[in-house]
PLY file of the C-alpha trace (Angstrom):
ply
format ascii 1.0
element vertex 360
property float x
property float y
property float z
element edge 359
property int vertex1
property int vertex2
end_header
0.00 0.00 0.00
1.33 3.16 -0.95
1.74 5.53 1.71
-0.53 8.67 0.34
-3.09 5.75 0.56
-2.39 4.87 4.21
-2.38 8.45 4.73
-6.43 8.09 3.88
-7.25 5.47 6.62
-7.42 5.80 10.27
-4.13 4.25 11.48
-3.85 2.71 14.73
-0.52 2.86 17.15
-0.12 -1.01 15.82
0.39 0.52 12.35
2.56 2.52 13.82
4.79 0.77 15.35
4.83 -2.33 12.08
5.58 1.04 9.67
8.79 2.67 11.57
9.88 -0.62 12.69
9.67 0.31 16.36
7.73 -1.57 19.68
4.62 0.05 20.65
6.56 0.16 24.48
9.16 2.81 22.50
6.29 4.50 20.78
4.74 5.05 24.22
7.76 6.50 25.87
8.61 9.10 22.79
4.76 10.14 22.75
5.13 10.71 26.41
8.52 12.81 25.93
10.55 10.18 27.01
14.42 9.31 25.74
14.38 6.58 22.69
17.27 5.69 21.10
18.25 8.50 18.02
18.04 5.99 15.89
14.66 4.97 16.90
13.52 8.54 17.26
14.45 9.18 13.23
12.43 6.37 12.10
9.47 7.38 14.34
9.54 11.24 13.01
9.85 9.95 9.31
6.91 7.83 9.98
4.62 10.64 11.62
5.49 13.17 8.73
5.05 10.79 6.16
1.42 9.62 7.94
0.40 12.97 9.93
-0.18 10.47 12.30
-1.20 11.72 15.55
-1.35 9.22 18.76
-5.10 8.38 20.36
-6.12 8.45 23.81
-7.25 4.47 22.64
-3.94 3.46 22.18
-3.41 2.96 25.58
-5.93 -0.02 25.35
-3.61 -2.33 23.41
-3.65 -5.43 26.17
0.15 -5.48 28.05
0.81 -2.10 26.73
0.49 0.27 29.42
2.77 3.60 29.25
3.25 3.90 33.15
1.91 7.31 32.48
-0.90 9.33 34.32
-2.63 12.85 33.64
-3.59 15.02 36.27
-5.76 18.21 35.69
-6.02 21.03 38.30
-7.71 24.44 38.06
-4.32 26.32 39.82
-1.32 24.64 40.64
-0.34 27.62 42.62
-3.20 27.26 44.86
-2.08 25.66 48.12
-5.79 23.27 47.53
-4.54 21.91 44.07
-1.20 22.28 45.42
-1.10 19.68 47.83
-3.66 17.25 46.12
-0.57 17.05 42.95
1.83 16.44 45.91
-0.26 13.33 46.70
-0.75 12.25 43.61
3.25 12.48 42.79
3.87 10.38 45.88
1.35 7.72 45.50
2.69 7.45 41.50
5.66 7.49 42.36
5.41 4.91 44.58
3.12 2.80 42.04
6.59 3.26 39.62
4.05 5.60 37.31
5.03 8.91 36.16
2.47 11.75 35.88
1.69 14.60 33.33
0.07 17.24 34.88
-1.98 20.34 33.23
-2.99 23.85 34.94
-5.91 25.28 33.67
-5.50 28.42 35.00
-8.99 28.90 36.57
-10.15 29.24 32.73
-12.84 26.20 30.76
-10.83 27.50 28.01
-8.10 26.67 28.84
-8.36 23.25 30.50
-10.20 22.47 27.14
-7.18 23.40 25.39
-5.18 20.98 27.95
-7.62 17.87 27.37
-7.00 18.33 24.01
-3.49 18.12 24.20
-3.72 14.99 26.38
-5.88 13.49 24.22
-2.90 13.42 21.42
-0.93 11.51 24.32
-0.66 8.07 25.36
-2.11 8.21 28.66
-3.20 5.34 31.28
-5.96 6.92 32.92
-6.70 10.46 34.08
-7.17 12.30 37.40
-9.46 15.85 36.52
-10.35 18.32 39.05
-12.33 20.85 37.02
-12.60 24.35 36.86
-16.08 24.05 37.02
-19.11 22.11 35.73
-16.58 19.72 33.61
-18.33 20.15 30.79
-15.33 19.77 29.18
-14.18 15.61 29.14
-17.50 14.40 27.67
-17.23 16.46 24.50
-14.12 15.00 23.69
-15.12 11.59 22.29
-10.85 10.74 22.08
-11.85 10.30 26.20
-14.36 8.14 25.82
-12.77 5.02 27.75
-9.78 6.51 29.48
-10.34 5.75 33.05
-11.04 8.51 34.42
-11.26 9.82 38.82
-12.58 12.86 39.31
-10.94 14.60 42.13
-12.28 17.44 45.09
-15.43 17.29 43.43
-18.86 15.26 43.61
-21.32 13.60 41.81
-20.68 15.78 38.24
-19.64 12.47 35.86
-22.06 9.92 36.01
-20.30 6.61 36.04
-16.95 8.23 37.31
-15.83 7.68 40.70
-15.27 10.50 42.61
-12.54 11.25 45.48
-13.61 14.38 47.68
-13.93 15.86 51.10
-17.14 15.69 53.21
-17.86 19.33 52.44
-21.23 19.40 54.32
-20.00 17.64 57.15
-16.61 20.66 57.15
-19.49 23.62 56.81
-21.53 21.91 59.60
-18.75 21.40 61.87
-17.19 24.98 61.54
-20.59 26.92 61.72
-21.50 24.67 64.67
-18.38 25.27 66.16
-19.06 29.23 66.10
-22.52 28.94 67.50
-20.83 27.50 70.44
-19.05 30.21 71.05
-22.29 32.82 71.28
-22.08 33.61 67.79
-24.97 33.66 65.88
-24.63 36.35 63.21
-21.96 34.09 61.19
-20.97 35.41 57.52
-20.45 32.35 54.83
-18.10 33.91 52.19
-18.57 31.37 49.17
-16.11 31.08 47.16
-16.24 30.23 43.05
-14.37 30.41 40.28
-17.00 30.81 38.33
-19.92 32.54 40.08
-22.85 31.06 39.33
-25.34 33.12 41.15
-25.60 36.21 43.57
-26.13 36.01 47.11
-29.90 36.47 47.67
-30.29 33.28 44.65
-27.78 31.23 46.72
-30.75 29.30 48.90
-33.18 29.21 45.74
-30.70 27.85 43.81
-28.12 25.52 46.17
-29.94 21.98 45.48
-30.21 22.51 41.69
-27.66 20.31 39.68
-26.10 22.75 38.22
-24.77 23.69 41.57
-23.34 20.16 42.50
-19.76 20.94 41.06
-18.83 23.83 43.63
-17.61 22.53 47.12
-18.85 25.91 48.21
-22.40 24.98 48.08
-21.56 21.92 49.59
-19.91 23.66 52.57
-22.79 25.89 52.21
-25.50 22.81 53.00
-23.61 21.83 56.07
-24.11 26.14 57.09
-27.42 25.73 56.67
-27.83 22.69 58.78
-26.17 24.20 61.68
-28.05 26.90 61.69
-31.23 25.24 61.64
-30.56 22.81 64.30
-29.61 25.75 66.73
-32.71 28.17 65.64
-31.15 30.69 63.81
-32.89 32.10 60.96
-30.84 31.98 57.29
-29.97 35.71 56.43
-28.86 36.26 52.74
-27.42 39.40 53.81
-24.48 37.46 55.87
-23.65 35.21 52.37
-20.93 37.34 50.17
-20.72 35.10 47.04
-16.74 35.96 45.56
-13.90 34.19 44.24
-10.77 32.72 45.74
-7.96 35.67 46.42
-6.80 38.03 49.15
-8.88 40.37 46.94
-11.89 38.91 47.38
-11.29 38.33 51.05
-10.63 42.29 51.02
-13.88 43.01 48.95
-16.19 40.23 51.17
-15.46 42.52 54.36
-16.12 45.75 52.74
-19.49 44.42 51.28
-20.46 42.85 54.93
-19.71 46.25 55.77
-21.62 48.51 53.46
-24.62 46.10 53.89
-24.83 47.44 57.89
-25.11 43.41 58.98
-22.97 43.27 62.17
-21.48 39.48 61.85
-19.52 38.19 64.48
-18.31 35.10 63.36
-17.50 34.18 59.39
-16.60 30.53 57.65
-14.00 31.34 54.64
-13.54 29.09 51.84
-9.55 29.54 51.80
-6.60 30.64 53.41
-6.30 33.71 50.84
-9.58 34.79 51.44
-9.21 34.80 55.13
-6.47 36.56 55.17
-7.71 39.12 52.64
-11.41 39.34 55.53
-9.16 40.13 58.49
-6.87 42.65 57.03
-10.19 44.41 55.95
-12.15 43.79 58.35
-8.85 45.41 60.88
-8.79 48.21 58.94
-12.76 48.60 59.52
-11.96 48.82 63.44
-13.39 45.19 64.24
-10.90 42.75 66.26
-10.04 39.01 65.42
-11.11 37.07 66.92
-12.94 38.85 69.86
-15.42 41.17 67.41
-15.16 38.40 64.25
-13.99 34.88 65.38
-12.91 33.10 61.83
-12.52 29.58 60.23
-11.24 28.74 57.38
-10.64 25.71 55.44
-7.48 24.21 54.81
-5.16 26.41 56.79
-1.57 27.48 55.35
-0.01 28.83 58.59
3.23 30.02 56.33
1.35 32.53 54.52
-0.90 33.41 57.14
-1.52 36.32 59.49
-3.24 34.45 62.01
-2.93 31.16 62.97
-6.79 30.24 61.99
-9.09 27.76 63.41
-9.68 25.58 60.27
-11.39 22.50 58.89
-8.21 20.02 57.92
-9.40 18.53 54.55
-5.99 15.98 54.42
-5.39 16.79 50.16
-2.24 14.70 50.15
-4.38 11.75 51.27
-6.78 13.32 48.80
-4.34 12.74 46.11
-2.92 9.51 46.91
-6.66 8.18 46.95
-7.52 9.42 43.46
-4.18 7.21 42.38
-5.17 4.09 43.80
-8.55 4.66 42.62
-7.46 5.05 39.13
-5.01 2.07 39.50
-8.10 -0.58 40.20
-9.76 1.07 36.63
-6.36 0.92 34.83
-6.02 -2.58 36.00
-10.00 -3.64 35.05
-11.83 -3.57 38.25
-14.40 -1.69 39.58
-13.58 1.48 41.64
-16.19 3.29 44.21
-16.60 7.05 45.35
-14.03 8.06 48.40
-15.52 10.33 50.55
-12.97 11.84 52.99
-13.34 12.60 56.89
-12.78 16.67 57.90
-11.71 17.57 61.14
-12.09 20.71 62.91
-9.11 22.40 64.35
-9.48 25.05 66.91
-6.43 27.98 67.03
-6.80 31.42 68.00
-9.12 33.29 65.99
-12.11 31.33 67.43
-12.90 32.41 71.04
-15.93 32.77 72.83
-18.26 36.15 72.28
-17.59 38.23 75.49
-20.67 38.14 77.75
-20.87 42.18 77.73
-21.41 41.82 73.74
-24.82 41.70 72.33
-25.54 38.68 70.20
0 1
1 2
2 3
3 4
4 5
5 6
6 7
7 8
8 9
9 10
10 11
11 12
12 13
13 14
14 15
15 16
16 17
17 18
18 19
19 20
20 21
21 22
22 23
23 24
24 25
25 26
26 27
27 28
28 29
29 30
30 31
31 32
32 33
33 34
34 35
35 36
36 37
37 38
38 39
39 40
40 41
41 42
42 43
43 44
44 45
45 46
46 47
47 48
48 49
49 50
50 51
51 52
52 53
53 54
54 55
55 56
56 57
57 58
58 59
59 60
60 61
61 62
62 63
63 64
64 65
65 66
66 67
67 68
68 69
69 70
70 71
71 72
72 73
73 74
74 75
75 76
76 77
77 78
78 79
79 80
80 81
81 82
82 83
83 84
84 85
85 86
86 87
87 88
88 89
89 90
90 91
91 92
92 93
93 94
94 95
95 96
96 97
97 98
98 99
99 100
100 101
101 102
102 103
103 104
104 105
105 106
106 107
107 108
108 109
109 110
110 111
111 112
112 113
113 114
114 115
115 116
116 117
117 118
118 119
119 120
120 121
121 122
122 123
123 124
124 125
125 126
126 127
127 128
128 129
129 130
130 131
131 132
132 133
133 134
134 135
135 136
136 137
137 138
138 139
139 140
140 141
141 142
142 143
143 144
144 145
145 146
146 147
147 148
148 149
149 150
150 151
151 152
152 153
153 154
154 155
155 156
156 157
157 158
158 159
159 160
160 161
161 162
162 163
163 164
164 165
165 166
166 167
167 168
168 169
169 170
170 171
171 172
172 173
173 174
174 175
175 176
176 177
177 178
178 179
179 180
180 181
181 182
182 183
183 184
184 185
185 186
186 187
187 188
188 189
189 190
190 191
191 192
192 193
193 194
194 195
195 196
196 197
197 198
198 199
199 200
200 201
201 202
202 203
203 204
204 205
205 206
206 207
207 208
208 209
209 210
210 211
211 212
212 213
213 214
214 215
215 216
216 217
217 218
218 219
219 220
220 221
221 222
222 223
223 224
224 225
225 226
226 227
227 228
228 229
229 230
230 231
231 232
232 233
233 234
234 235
235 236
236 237
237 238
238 239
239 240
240 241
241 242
242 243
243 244
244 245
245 246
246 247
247 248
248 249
249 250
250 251
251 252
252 253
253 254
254 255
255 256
256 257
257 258
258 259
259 260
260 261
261 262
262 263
263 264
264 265
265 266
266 267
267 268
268 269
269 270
270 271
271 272
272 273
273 274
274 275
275 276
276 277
277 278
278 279
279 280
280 281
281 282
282 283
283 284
284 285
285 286
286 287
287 288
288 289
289 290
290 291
291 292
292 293
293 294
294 295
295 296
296 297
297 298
298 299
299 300
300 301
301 302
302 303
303 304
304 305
305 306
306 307
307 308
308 309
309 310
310 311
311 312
312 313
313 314
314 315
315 316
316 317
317 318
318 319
319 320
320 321
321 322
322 323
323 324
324 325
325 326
326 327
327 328
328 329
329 330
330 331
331 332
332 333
333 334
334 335
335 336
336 337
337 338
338 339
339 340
340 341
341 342
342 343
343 344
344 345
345 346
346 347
347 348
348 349
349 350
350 351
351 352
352 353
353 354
354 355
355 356
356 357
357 358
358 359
């Protein structure tokens, strides 16, 4: 067959690998940017310009042929979250002998399409994805059709998929709860997106709809509510600042608690930038941490912080070495289950009891 005829067919890696003369194990480890032999490496170029061949997610499925090779997809690697979940998953494939390719979206769907694209040309043996959002993203690429696939830090959004996340009801419950027992009962949620999907007064309407399953926030958000049901304390929209994830937003959450004259004394953050972003404002506005505002966070990063915050530990290296072993019973055939994770509150100093001379 002449090769502007091959050129016309759908070529698989097999052809591939009988047309350069080359094992599918060396075709692997170039398409993964791994050293082959220069040799090898010529007859594996000439092939691919002669062909315009470009390598499918499916190749991985050729039966012994594995590529030791792992994608991982995070909205921010230089978020301390995503931060720490890669760490885990490094360790845990590192100690599986896997190596892993990892992709930063950059908090934009564009983006992370553009990445899943790219990993879609690469021979992969299963994926880990925490999305930016919705993840409307992996089912419109048909190339991912049967790449085992863990979604990570999120729940319930792939049907089919297992999931590996936090118990982010139980973590909202536990640090709202936790500030009622202290006297307060006028406690600000600051959700945090990043992309906001609805203002604050459609947050209630809106937090059970399944659009709204992606976001931990509104997770978090359903364990608020509970807390402040079971102890009597009527839901005020005007405490909920709906924002996004930086010290900005922190800054901005404080001002807006501020210019809506609601008093809070107590406030559950999403993150440690937030936080820190709420009590430099909220400082500034003449209120004292913790005695006016007591705070918790989740996830504390005491190195970057100005207080060391009571917080709700969500263990993301465990997170991450989860979503590996998860992944490893797909690659390997069997069937894999959701992981939800334990939380743990953690009680430091800007939680402290509401002064009995202060109104609540």
């Amino acid at each position: 067959m002449a090769m502007r005829d091959i050129e016309k067919i759908q070529l698989s890696i097999k052809d591939i690998s009988r047309l350069s003369g080359v094992s599918i194990a060396t075709l692997s480890r170039f398409f993964n940017g791994q050293s082959v032999r220069p040799s090898n490496e010529a007859k594996i170029q000439k092939i691919l310009q002669e062909t315009g061949y470009r390598p499918s997610i499916a190749a991985r499925f050729i039966k012994g042929h594995n590529s030791g090779v792992i994608g991982l997809i995070v909205p921010e690697i230089t978020h301390p979250f995503f931060a720490l979940i890669a760490e885990g998953v490094m360790r845990e494939a590192r100690n599986q002998g896997k190596l892993v390719l990892l992709g930063s979206s950059e908090g934009s769907m564009e983006i992370e399409k553009q990445i899943i694209d790219r990993f879609s040309q690469s021979i992969l043996d299963g994926l880990i994805y925490i999305p930016v959002a919705k993840a409307e993203n992996i089912p419109a690429l048909k190339s991912f059709r049967n790449l085992p696939l863990v979604v990570t830090a999120r729940k319930g959004i792939i049907p089919g998929v297992p999931h590996v996340y936090h118990d982010g009801e139980g973590g909202g419950y536990l640090a709202t709860k936790h500030l009622i027992s202290l006297g307060r009962h006028r406690i600000a949620f600051i959700a945090s997106f990043w992309d906001v999907p609805c203002t604050n007064t459609e947050l209630l309407a809106n937090h059970k709809k399944s659009f709204m399953h992606s976001f931990s926030s509104i997770e978090r958000f359903k364990g608020y509510l509970k807390a402040l049901e079971e102890a009597g304390i009527p839901y005020n929209p005007n405490l909920v600042v709906v924002t996004g994830y930086g010290h900005m937003h922190g800054v901005d959450a404080a001002s807006e608690l501020k210019g809506r004259f609601v008093d809070c004394n107590g406030v559950v953050t999403m993150t440690q930038a937030v936080a820190n972003g709420f009590t430099a404002q909220a400082k500034r506005l003449g209120y004292r941490v913790p005695e006016d505002i007591s705070v918790v966070l989740f996830d504390a990063n005491e190195s970057k912080a100005d207080y060391t915050f009571t917080y709700i530990e969500l263990h993301l290296i465990r997170m991450g070495q989860e979503s590996v072993r998860t992944l490893n019973e797909l690659i390997e055939g069997r069937e894999a289950q959701d992981i939800c994770l334990d939380v743990e509150l953690r009680v430091r100093e800007t939680s402290v009891k509401l002064p009995a001379e202060a109104p609540r």
